[in-house]
PDB file of N, CA, C and O in Angstrom:
ATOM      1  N   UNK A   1       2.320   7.512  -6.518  1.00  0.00           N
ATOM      2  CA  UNK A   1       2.889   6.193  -6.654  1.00  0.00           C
ATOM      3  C   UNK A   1       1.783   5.169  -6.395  1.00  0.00           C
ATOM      4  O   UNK A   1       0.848   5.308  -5.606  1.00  0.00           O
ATOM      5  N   UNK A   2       2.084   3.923  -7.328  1.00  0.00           N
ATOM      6  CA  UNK A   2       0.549   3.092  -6.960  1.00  0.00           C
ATOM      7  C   UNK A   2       0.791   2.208  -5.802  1.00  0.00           C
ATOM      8  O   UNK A   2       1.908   1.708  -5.668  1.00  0.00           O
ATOM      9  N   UNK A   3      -0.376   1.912  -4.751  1.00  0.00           N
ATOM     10  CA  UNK A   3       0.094   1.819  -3.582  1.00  0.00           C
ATOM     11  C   UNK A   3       0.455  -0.047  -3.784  1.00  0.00           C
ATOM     12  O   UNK A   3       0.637  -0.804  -2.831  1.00  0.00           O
ATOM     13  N   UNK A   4       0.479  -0.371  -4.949  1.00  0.00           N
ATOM     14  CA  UNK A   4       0.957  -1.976  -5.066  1.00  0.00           C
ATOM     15  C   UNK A   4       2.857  -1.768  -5.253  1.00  0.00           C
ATOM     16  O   UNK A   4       3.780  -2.348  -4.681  1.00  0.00           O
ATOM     17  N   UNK A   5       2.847  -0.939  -6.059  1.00  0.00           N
ATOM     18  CA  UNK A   5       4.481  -0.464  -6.032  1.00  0.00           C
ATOM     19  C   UNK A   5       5.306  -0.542  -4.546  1.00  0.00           C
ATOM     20  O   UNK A   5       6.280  -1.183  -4.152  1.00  0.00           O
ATOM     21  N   UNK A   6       4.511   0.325  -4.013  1.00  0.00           N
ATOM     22  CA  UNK A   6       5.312   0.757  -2.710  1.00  0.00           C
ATOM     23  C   UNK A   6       5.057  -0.648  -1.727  1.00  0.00           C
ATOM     24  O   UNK A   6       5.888  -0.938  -0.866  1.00  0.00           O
ATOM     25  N   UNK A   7       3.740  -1.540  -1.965  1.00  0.00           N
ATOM     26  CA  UNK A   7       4.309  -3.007  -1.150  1.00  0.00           C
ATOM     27  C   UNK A   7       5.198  -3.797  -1.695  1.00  0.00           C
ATOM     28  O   UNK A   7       5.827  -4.503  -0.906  1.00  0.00           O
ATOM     29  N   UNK A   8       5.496  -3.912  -3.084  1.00  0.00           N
ATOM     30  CA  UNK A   8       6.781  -4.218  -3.573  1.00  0.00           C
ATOM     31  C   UNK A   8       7.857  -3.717  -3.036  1.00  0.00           C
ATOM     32  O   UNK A   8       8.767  -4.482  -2.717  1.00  0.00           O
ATOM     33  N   UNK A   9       7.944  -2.636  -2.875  1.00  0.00           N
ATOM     34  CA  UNK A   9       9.437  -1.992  -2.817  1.00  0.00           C
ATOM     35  C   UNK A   9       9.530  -2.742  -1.418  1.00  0.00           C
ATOM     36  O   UNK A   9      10.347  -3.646  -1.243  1.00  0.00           O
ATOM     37  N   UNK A  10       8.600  -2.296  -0.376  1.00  0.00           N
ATOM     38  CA  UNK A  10       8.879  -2.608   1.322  1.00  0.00           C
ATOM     39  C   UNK A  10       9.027  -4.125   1.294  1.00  0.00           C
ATOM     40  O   UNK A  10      10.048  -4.513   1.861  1.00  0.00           O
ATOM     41  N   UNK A  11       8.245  -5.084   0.767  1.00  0.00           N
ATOM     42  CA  UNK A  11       8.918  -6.357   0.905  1.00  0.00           C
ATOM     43  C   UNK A  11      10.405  -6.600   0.423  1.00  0.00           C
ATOM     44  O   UNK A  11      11.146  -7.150   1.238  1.00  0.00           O
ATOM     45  N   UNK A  12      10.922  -6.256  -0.801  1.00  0.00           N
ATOM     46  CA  UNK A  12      12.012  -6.459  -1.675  1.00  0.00           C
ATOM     47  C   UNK A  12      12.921  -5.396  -0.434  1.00  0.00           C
ATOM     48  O   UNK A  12      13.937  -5.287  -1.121  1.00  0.00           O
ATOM     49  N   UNK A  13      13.178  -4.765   0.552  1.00  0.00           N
ATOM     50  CA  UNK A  13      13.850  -4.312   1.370  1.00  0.00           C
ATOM     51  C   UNK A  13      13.617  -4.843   2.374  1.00  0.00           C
ATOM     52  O   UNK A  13      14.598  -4.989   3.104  1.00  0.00           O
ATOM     53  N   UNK A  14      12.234  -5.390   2.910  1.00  0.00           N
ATOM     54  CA  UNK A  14      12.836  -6.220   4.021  1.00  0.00           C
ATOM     55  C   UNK A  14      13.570  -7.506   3.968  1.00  0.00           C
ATOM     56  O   UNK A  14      14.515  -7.894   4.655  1.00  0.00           O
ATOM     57  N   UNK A  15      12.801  -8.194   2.809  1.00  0.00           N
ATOM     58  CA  UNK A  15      14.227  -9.280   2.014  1.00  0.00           C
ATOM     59  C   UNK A  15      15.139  -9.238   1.796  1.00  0.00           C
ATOM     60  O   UNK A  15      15.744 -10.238   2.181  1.00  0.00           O
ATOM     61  N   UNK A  16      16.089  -8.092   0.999  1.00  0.00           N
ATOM     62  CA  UNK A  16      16.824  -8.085   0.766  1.00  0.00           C
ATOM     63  C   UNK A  16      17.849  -7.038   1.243  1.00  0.00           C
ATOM     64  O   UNK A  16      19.071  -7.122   1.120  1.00  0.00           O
ATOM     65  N   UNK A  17      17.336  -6.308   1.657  1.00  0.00           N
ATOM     66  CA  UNK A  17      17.720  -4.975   2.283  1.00  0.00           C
ATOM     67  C   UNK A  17      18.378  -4.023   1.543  1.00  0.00           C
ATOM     68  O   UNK A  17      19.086  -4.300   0.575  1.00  0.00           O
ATOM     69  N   UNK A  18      18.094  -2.464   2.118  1.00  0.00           N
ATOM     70  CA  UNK A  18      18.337  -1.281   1.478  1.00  0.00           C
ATOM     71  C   UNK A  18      19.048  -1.478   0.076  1.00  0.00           C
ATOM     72  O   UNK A  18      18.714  -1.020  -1.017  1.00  0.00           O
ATOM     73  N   UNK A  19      20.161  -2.320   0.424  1.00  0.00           N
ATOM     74  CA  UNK A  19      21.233  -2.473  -0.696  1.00  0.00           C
ATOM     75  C   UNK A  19      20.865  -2.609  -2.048  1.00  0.00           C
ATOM     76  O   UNK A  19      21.492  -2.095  -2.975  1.00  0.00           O
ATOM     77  N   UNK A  20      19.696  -3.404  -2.185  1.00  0.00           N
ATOM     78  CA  UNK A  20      19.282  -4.045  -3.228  1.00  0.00           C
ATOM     79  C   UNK A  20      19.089  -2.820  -4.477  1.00  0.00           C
ATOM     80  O   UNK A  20      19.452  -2.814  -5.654  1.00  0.00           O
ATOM     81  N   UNK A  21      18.340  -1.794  -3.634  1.00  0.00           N
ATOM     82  CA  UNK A  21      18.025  -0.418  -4.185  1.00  0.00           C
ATOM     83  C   UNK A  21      18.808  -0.007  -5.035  1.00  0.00           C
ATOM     84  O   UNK A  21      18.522   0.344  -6.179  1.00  0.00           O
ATOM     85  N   UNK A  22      20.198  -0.027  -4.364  1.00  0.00           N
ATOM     86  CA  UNK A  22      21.325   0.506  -4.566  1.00  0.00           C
ATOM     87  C   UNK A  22      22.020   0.455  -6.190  1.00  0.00           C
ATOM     88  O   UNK A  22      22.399   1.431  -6.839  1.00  0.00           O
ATOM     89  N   UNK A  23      22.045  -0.726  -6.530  1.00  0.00           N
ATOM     90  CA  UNK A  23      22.449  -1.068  -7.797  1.00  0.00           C
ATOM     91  C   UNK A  23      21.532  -1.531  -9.023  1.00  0.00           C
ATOM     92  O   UNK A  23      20.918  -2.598  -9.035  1.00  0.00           O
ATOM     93  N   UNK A  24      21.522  -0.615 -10.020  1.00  0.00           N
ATOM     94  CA  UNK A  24      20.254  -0.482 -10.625  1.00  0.00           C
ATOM     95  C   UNK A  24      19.703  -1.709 -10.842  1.00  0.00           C
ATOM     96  O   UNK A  24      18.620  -2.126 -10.432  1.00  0.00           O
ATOM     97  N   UNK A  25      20.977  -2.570 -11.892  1.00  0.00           N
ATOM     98  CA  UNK A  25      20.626  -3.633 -12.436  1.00  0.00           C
ATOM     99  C   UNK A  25      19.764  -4.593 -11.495  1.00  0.00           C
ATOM    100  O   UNK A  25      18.714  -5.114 -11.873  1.00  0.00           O
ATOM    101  N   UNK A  26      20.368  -4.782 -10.127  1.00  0.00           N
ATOM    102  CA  UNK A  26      20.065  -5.130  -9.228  1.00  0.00           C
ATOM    103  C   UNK A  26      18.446  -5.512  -9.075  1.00  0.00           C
ATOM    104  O   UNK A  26      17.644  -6.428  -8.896  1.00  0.00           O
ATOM    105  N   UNK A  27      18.623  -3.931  -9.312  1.00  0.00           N
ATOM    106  CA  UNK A  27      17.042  -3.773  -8.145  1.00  0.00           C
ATOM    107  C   UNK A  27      15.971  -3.645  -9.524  1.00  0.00           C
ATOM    108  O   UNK A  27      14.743  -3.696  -9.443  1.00  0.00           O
ATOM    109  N   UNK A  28      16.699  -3.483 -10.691  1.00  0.00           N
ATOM    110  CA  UNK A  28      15.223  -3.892 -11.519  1.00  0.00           C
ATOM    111  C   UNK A  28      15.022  -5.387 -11.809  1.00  0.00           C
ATOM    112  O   UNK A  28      13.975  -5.892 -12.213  1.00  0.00           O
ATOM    113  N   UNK A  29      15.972  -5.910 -11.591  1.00  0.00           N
ATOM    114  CA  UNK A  29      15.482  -7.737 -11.854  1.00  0.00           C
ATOM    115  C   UNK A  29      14.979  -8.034 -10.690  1.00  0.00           C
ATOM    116  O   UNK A  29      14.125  -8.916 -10.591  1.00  0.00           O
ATOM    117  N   UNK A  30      15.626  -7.045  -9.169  1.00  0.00           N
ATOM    118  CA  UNK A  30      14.377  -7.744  -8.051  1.00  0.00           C
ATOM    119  C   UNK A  30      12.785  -7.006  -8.404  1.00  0.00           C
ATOM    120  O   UNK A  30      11.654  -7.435  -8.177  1.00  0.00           O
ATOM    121  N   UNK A  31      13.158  -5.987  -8.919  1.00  0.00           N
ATOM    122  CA  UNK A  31      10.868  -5.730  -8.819  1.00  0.00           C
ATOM    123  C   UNK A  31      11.077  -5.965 -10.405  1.00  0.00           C
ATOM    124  O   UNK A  31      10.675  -4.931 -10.938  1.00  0.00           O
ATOM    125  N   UNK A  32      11.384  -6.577 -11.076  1.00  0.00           N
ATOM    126  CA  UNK A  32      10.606  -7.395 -11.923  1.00  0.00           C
ATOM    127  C   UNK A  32      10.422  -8.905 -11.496  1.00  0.00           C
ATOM    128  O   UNK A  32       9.412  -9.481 -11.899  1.00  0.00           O
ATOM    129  N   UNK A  33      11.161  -9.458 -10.852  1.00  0.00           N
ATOM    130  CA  UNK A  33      10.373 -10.873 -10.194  1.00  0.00           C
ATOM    131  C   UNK A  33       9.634 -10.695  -9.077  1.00  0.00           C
ATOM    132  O   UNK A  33       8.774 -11.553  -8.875  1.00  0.00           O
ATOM    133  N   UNK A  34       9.773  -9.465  -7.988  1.00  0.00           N
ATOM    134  CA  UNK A  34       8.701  -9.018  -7.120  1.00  0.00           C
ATOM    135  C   UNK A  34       7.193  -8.620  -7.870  1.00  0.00           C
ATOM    136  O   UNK A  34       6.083  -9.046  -7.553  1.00  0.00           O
ATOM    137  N   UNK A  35       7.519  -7.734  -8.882  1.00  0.00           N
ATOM    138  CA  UNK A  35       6.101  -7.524  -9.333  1.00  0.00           C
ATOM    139  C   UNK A  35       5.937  -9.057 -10.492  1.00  0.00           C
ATOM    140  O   UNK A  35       4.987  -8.887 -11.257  1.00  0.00           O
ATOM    141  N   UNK A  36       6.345  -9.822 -10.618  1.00  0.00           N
ATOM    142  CA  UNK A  36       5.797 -10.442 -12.116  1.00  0.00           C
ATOM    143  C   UNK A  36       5.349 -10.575 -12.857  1.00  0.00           C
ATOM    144  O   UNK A  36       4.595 -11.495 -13.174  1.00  0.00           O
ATOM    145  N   UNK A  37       5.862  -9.145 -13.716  1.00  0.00           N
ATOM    146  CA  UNK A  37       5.815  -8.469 -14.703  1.00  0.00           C
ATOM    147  C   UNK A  37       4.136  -7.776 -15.050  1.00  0.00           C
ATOM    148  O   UNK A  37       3.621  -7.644 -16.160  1.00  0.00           O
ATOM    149  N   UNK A  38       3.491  -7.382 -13.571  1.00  0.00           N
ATOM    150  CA  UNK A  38       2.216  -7.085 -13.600  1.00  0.00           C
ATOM    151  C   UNK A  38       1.841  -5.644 -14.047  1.00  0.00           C
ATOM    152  O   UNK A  38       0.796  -5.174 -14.497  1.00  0.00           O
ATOM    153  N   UNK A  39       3.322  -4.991 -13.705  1.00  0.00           N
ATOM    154  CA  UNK A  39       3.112  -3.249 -14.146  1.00  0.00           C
ATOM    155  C   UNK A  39       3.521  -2.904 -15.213  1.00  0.00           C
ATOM    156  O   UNK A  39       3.436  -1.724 -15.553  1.00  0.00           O
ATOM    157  N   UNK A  40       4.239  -4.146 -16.258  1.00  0.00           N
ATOM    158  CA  UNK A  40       4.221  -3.842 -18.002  1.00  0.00           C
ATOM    159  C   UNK A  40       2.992  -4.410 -18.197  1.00  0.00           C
ATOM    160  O   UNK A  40       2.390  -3.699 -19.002  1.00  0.00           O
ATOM    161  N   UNK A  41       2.259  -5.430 -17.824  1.00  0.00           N
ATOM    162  CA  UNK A  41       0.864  -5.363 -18.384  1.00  0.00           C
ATOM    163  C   UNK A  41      -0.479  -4.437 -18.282  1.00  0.00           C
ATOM    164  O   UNK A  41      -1.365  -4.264 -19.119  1.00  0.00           O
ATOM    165  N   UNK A  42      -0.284  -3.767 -16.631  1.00  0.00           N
ATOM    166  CA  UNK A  42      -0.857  -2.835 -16.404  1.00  0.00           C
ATOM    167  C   UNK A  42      -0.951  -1.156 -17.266  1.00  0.00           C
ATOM    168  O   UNK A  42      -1.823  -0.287 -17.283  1.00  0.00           O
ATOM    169  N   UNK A  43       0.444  -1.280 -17.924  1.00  0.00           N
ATOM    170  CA  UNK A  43       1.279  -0.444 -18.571  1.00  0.00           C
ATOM    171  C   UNK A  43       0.372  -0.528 -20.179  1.00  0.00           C
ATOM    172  O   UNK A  43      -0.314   0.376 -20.656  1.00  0.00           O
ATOM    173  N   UNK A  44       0.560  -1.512 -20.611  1.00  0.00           N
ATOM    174  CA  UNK A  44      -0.025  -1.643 -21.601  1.00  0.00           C
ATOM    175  C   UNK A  44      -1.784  -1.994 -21.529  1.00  0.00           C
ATOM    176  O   UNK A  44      -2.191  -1.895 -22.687  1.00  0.00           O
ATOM    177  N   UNK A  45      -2.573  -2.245 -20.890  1.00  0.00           N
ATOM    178  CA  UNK A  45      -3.849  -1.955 -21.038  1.00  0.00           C
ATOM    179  C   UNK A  45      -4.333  -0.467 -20.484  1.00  0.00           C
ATOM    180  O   UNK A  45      -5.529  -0.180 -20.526  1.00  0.00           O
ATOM    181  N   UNK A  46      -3.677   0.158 -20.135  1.00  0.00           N
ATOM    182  CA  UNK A  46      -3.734   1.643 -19.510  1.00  0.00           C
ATOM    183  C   UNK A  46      -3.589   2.725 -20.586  1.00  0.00           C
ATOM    184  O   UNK A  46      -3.819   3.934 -20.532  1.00  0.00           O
ATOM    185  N   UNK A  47      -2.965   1.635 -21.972  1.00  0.00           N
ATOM    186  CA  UNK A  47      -2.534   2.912 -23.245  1.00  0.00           C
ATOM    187  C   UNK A  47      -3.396   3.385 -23.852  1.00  0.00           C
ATOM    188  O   UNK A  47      -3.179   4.273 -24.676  1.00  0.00           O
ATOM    189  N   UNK A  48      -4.906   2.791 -23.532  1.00  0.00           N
ATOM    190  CA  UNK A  48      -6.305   2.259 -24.541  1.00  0.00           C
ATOM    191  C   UNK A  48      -6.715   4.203 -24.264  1.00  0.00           C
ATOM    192  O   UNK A  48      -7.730   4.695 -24.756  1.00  0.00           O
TER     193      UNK A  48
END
């Protein structure tokens, strides 16, 4: 796991707590405004 992921995840749970996890929809619109939108760009220069 990349270790920028996992400080996403631990902030977005101490903010918001466990729960957030919980519900997908949820928790992908929180780590897509936690990450802002840095791991679809990472995603796509990584395809080269």
């Amino acid at each position: 796991m990349c270790p920028q992921f996992a400080v996403i995840v631990e902030k977005l749970v101490s903010e918001r707590g466990k729960s957030a996890l919980i519900d997908p929809a949820k928790c992908k619109a929180y780590l897509a405004d936690y990450a802002q939108n840095e791991f679809k760009k990472s995603a796509v220069d990584d395809s080269d």
